[in-house]
C-alpha positions as CSV (number, residue, x, y, z in Angstrom):
1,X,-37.9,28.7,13.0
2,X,-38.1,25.7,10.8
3,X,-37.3,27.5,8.1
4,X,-34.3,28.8,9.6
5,X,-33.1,25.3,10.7
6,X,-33.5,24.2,7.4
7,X,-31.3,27.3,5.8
8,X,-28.6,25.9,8.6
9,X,-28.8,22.4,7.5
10,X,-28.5,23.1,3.7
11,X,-25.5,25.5,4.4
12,X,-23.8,23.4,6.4
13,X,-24.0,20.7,4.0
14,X,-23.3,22.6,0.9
15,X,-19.7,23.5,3.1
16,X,-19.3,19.5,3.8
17,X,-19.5,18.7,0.4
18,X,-16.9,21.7,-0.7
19,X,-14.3,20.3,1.9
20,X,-15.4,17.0,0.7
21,X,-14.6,17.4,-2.9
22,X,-11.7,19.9,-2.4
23,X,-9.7,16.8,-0.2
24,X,-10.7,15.0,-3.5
25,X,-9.0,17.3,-5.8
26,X,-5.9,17.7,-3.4
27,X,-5.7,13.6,-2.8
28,X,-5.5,13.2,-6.5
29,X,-2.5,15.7,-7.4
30,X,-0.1,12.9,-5.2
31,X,1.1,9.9,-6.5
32,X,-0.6,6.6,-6.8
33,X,2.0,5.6,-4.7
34,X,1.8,8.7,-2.3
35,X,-2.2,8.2,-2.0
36,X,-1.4,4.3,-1.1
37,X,1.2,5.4,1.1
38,X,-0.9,8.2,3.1
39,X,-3.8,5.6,3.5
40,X,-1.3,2.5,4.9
41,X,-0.2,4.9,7.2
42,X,-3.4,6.2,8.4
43,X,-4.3,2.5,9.2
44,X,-1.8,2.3,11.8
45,X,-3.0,5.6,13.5
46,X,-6.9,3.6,13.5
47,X,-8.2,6.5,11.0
48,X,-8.3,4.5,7.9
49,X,-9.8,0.7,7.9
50,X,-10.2,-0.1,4.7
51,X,-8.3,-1.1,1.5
52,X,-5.1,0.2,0.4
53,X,-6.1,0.8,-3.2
54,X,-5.2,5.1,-3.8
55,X,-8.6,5.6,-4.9
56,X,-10.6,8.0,-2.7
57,X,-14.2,7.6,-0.9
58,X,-16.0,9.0,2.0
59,X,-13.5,6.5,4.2
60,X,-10.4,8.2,2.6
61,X,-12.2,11.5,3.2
62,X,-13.4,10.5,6.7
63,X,-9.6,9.1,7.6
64,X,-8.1,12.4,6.9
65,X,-10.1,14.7,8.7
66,X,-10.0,12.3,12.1
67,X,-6.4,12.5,11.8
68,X,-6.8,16.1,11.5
69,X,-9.3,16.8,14.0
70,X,-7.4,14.8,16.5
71,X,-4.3,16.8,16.1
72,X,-6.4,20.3,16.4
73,X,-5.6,21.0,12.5
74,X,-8.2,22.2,10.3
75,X,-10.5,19.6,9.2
76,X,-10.3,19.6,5.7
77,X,-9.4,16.7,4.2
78,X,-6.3,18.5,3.2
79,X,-2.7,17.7,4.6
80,X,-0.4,20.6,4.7
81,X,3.2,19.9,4.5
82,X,3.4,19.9,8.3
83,X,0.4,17.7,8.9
84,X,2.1,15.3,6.8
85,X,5.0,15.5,8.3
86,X,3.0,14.7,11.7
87,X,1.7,11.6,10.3
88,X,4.7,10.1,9.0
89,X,5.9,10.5,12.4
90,X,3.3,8.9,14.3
91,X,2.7,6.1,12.1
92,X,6.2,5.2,11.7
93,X,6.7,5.3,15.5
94,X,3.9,3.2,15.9
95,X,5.2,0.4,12.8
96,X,8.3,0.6,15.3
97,X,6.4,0.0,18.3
98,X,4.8,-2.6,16.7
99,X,7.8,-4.6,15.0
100,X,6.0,-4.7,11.6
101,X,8.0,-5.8,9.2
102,X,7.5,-7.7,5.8
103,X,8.4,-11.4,6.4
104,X,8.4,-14.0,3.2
105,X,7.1,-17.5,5.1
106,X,9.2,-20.3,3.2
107,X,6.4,-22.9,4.7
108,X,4.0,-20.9,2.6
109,X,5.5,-19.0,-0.3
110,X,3.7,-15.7,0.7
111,X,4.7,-12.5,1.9
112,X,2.9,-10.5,5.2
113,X,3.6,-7.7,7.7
114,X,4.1,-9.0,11.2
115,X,4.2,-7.1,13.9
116,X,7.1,-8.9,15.4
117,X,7.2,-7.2,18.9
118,X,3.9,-8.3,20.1
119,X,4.6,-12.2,18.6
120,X,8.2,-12.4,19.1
121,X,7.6,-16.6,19.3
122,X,7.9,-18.7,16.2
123,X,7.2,-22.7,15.1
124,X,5.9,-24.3,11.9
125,X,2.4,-26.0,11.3
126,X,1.3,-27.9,9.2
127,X,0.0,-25.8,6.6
128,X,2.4,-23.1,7.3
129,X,3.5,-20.6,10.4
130,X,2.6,-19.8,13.9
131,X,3.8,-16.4,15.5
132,X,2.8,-16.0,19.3
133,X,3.6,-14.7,22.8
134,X,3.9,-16.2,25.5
135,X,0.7,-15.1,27.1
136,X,-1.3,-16.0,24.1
137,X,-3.1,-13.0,24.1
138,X,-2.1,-12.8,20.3
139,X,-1.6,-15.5,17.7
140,X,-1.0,-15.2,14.3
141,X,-0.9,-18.0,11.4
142,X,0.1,-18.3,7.8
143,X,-2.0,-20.7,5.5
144,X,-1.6,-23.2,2.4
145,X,-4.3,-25.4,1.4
146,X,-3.8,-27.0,-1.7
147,X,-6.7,-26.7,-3.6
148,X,-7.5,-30.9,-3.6
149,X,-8.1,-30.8,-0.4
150,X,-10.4,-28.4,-0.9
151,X,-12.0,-25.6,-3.1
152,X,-11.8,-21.7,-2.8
153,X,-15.5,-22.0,-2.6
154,X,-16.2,-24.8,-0.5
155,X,-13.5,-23.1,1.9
156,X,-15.0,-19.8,2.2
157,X,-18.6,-21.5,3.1
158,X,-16.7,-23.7,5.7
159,X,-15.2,-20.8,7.5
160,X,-17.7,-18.4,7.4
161,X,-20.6,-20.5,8.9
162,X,-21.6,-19.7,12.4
163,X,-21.0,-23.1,14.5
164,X,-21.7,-23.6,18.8
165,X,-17.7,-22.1,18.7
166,X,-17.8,-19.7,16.2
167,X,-19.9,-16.4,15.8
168,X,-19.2,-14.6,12.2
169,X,-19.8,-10.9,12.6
170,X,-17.8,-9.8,8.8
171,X,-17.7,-11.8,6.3
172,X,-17.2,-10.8,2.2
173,X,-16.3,-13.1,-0.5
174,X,-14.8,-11.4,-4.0
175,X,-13.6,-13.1,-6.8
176,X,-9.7,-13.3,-6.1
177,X,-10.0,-13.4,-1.7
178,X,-12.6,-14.1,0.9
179,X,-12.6,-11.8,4.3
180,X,-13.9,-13.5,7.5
181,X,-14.4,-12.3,10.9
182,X,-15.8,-12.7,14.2
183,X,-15.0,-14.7,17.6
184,X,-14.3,-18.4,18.0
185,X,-14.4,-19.6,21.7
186,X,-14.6,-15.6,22.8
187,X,-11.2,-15.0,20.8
188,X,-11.8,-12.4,18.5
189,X,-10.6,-13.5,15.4
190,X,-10.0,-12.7,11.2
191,X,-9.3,-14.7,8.4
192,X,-8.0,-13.7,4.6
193,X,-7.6,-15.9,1.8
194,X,-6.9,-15.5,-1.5
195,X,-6.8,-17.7,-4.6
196,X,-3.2,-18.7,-5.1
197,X,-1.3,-21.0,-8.0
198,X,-2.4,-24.6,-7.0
199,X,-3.4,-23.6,-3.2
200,X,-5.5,-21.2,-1.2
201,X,-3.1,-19.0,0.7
202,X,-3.7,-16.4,3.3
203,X,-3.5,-16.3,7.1
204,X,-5.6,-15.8,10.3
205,X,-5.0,-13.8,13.3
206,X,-7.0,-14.3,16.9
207,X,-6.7,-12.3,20.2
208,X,-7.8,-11.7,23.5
209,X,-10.5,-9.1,23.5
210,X,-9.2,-5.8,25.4
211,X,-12.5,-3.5,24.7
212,X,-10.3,-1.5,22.1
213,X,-10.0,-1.8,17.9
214,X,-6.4,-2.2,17.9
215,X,-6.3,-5.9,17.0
216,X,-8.9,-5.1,14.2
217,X,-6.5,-2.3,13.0
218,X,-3.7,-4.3,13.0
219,X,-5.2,-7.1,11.5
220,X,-6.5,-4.4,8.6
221,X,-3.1,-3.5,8.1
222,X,-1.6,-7.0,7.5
223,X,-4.3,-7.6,5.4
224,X,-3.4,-4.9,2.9
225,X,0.3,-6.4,3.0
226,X,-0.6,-10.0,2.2
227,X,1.1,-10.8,-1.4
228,X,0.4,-14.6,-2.0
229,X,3.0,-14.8,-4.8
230,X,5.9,-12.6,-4.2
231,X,8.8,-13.4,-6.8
232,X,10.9,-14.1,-4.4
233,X,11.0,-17.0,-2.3
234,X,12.9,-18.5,0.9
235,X,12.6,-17.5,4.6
236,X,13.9,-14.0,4.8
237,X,13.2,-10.3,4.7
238,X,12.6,-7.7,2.9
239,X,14.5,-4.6,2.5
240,X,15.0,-3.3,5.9
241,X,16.7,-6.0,7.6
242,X,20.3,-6.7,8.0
243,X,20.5,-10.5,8.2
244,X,21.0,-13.2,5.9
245,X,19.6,-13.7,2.9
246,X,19.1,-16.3,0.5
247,X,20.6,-15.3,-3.2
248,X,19.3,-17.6,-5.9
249,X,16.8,-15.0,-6.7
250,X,17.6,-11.4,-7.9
251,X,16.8,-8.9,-4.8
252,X,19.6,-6.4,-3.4
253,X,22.8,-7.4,-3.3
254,X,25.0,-8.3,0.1
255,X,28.7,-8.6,0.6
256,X,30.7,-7.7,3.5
257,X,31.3,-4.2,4.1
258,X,34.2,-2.5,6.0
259,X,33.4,1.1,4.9
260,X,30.3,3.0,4.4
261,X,29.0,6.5,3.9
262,X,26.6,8.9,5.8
263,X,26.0,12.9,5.8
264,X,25.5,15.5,8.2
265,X,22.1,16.3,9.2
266,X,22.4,18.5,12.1
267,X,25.1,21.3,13.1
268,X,25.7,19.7,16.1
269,X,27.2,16.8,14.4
270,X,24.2,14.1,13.9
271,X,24.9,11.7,11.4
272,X,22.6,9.7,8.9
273,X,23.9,6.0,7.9
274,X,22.6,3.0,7.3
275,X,22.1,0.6,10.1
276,X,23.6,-2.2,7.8
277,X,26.7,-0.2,7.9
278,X,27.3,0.2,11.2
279,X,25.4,-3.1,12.9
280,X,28.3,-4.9,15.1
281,X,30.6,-2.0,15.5
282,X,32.2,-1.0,18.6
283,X,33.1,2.6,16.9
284,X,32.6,4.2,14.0
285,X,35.5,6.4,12.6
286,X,34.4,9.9,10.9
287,X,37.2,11.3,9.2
288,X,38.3,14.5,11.0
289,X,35.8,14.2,13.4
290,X,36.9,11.6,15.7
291,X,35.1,8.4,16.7
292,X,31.0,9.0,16.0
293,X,28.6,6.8,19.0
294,X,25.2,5.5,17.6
295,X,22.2,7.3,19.0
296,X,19.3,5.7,17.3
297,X,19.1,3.1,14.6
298,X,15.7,1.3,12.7
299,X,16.1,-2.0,11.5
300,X,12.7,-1.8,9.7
301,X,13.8,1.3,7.6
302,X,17.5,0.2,8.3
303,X,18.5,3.7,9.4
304,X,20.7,4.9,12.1
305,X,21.8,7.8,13.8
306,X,25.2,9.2,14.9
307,X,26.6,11.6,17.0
308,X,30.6,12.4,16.2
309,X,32.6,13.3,18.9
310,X,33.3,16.9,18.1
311,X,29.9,17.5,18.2
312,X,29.9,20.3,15.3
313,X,29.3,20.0,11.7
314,X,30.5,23.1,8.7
315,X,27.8,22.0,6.5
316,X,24.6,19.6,7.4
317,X,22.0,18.5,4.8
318,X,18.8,20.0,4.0
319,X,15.7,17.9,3.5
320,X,13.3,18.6,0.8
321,X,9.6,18.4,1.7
322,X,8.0,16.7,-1.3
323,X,8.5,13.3,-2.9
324,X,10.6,12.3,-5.5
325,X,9.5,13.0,-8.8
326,X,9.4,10.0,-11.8
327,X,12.0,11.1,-13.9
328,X,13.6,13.9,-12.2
329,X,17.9,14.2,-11.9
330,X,19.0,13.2,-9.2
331,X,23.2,13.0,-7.7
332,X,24.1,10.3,-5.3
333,X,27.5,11.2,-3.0
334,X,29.4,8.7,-1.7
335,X,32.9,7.0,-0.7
336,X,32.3,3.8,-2.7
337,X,35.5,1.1,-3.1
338,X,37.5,2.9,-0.6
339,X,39.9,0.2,-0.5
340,X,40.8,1.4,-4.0
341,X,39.5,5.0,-4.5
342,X,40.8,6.0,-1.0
343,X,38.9,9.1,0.9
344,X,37.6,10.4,-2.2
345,X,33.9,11.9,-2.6
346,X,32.4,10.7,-6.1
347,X,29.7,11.8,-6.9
348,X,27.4,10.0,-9.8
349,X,24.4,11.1,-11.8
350,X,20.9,9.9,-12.8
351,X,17.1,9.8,-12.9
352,X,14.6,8.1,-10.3
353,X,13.6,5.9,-12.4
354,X,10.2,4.3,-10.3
355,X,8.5,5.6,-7.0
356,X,8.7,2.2,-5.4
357,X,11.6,-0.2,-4.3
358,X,12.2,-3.6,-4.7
359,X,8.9,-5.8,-5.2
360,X,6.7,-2.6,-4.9
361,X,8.4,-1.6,-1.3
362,X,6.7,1.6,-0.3
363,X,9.7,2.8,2.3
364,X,11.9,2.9,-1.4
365,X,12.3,4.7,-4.7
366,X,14.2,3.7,-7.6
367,X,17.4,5.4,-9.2
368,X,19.9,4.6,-12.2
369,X,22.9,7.0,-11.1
370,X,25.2,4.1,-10.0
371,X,26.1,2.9,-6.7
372,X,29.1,0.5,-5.3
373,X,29.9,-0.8,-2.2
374,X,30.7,2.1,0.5
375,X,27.9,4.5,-1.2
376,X,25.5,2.9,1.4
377,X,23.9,5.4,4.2
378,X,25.1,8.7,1.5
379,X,22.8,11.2,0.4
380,X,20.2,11.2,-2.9
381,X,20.2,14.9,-3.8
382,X,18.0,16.7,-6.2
383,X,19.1,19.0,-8.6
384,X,18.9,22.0,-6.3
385,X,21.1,20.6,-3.6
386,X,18.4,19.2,-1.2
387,X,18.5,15.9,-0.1
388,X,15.5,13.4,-0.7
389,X,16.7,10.1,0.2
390,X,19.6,8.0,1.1
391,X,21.5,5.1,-0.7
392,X,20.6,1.6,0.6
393,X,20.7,-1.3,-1.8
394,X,21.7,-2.3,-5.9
395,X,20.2,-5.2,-7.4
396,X,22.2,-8.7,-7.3
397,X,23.3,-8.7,-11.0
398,X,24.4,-12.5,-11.1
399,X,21.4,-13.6,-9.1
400,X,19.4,-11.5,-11.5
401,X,21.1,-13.0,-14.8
402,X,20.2,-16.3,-13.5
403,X,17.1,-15.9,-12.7
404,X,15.9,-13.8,-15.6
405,X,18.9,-14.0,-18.6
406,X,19.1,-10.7,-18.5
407,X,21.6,-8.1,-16.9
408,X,20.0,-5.4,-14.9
409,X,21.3,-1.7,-15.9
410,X,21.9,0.6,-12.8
411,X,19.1,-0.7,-10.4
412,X,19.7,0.9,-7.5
413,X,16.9,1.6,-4.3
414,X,17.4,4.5,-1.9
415,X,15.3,5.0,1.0
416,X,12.7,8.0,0.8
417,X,13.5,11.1,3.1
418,X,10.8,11.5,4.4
419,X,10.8,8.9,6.8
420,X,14.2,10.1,8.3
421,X,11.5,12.6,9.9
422,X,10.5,10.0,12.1
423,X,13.9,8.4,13.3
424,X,15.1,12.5,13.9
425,X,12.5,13.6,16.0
426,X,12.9,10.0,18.4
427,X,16.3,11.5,19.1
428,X,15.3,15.2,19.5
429,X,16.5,16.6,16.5
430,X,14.9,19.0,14.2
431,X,15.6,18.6,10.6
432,X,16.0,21.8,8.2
433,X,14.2,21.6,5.4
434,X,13.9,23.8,2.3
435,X,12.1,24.3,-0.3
436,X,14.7,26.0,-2.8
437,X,14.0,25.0,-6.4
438,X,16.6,26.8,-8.6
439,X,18.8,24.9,-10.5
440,X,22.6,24.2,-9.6
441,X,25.3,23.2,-12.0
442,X,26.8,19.4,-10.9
443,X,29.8,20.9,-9.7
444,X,28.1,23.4,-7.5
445,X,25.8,20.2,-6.0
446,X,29.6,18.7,-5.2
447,X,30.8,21.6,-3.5
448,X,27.5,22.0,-1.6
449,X,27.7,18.1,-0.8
450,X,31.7,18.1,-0.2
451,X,31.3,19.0,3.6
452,X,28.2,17.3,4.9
453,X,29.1,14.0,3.2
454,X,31.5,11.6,5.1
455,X,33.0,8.3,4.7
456,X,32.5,6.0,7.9
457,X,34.7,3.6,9.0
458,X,33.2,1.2,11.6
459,X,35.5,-0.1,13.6
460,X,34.5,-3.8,14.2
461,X,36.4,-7.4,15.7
462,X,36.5,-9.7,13.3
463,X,35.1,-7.6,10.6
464,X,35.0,-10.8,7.8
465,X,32.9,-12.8,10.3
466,X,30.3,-9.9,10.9
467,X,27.3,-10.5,8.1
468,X,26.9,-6.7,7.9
469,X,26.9,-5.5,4.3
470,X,26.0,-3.1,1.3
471,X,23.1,-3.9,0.0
């Protein structure tokens, strides 16, 4: 009988360590960016607490096979294309839920995710910025102290030694950041700093303990978006957001738009856009399809979707399933300069030209086929006619001359399709997607396009006044 235990036991581990190196093999034919991507996300589902690096370990490993076990998938380690699919949807509900976005704090010159639906309450401090609710169940804090005041060391032993207030139950001190946590008067509380130019910069977070690890996994996540020298500066947001932004620094550019694009992603007339396009209208005009109503919109991913009035489209976009490839052809359709061009569809050519967007953003990829104002909210389409993102922003060229001396060529960010997955499924609809791969001549990609990409005209009062614009 021992013997046959012991048979059991060996087995059973030789098949761990198959699955085990098999999700290894799998996680490591993505993307750095795609492995740093999938683990973010996981963090917000609570499978994955840990550090966003795209390297993988028995926590990456561990992460994937909760998600799947929860879901009643296979435990593998491996994420089919519809497992994916699943957790892009959850965790980008869940950002929603939360409100995370990626704030710059001008009192501290660093850049953090905040979940700003649970700390909707803002004021300065002294050494940088308080979010909070009104209950005070939650309270998060952005930090600068210059490093005369004190040391990197002498801060770390300061705020990791237990006191009659505080009780340190984490804490881990690396060259470049210190991690601290615990409670402090029965608040749970955690604490990240990181060597900065000058200063020690990071922030702390404390909450009212509810018995579950969702503070800890939120305060993981932040953690892993703290950037204590962004090379931008000023109090605004990152890509994402429709309002204001400052412009002495080169980031997407903003002017005031009065015409936009979008395409067909449904054959019951469901419209992809940008929300910037359409923020502040009181109808949106779709060209031989009536007025279009707004359904659905995402400031974080700064999406929205449409639903014309004829409720029927001839041709609606297909999705494809994996990323976009470094380097691969890409054709962006779009009404750009309609003031000038009038209704006509131009289409433009190029490469993605970096997996990320502006400052690293994850939600972006890069492209150099050129875009003007009115190409925002139109399609990014491969070279077999599927779509994989949509237009969104261009870099400021002045701002960028002046800050660098040096004119950017075609910088231009779209957002990746695969979180349109998320906003569809929110409003019940059910994307096609396809995984054709032969090669169509440009003019065949414009027919294809021709029908299921529209020019929007949002009607609006006072359009000059309304800060809405392509970015």
């Amino acid at each position: 009988m021992r013997l046959l235990w012991f048979t059991c036991f060996v087995l059973l581990s030789l098949s761990a360590k198959a699955d085990y190196q098999a999700s290894r093999q799998w996680f490591y034919t993505n993307t750095a960016e795609n492995r740093q991507l999938s683990q973010f996300l996981l963090i917000f589902l609570g499978d994955y607490i840990a550090i966003v690096d795209g390297k993988f370990g028995r926590r990456t490993y561990e992460a994937l096979t909760s998600f799947q076990e929860r879901h009643g998938f296979a435990p593998d380690g491996i994420l089919s294309q519809w497992e994916l699919r699943v957790l892009v949807v959850e965790a980008i509900e869940e950002v929603d839920r939360l409100g995370f976005q990626f704030l710059v704090d001008g009192a501290t010159e660093q850049e953090l995710g905040i979940p700003t639906a649970l700390v909707p309450i803002q004021q300065e401090t002294k050494t940088g910025t308080r979010w909070f609710n009104r209950f005070g169940s939650l309270e998060i804090e952005t930090i600068s102290i210059p490093i005369y005041e004190a040391s990197f060391e002498h801060l770390f032993a300061r705020l990791s030694a237990n006191t009659s207030r505080r009780s340190v139950t984490y804490k881990a001190l690396k060259s470049s950041y210190f991690i601290v946590s615990g409670f402090v008067d029965g608040r749970g509380f955690y604490l990240r700093m990181e060597r900065a130019r000058g200063a020690t910069k990071g922030f702390s977070m404390s909450w009212v303990p509810d018995g579950t690890n969702r503070h800890s996994q939120l305060a993981v996540a932040m953690s892993n978006s703290l950037n204590v020298s962004p090379p931008i500066t000023g109090d605004h947001r990152r890509l994402g957001d429709a309002e204001k932004r400052q412009t002495e620094d080169p980031q997407p550019e903003r002017s005031v738009a009065t015409m936009g694009s979008g395409y067909f992603v449904s054959r019951y007339g469901h419209v992809v856009t940008n929300l910037h396009v359409v923020e502040g209208c009181n109808f949106v005009s779709v060209p031989g399809h009536g007025n279009a109503r707004v359904l659905k919109t995402d400031r974080y991913l700064d999406l929205a979707v449409l639903q014309v009035s004829s409720e029927f489209a001839r041709a609606y976009a297909q999705l494809r399933l994996k990323p976009p490839k470094r380097g691969e052809t890409v054709y962006v359709m779009g009404y750009p300069l309609a003031n000038v061009l009038a209704d006509n569809l131009t289409i433009t050519r190029g490469i993605v030209s970096s997996l990320a967007g502006f400052d690293g953003d994850i939600l972006h990829f890069q492209i150099s086929a050129s875009v003007q104002p009115g190409n925002s909210g139109g399609p990014v389409i491969d070279e077999s006619g599927n779509v994989i993102g949509t237009v969104v922003s261009r870099l400021d060229d002045l701002a960028f001359l002046e800050a660098t001396g040096a004119v950017p060529q075609n910088v231009n960010f779209a957002i990746r399709g695969a979180f349109l997955t998320a906003l569809m499924a929110s409003v019940g609809i059910v994307i096609d997607y396809s995984e054709a791969a032969d090669e169509l001549k440009p003019e065949q990609i414009a027919d294809r396009a021709d029908d299921l990409t529209q020019p929007l005209d949002p009607g609006r009062s006072g359009v000059e006044s309304v800060p809405v614009s392509f970015r």
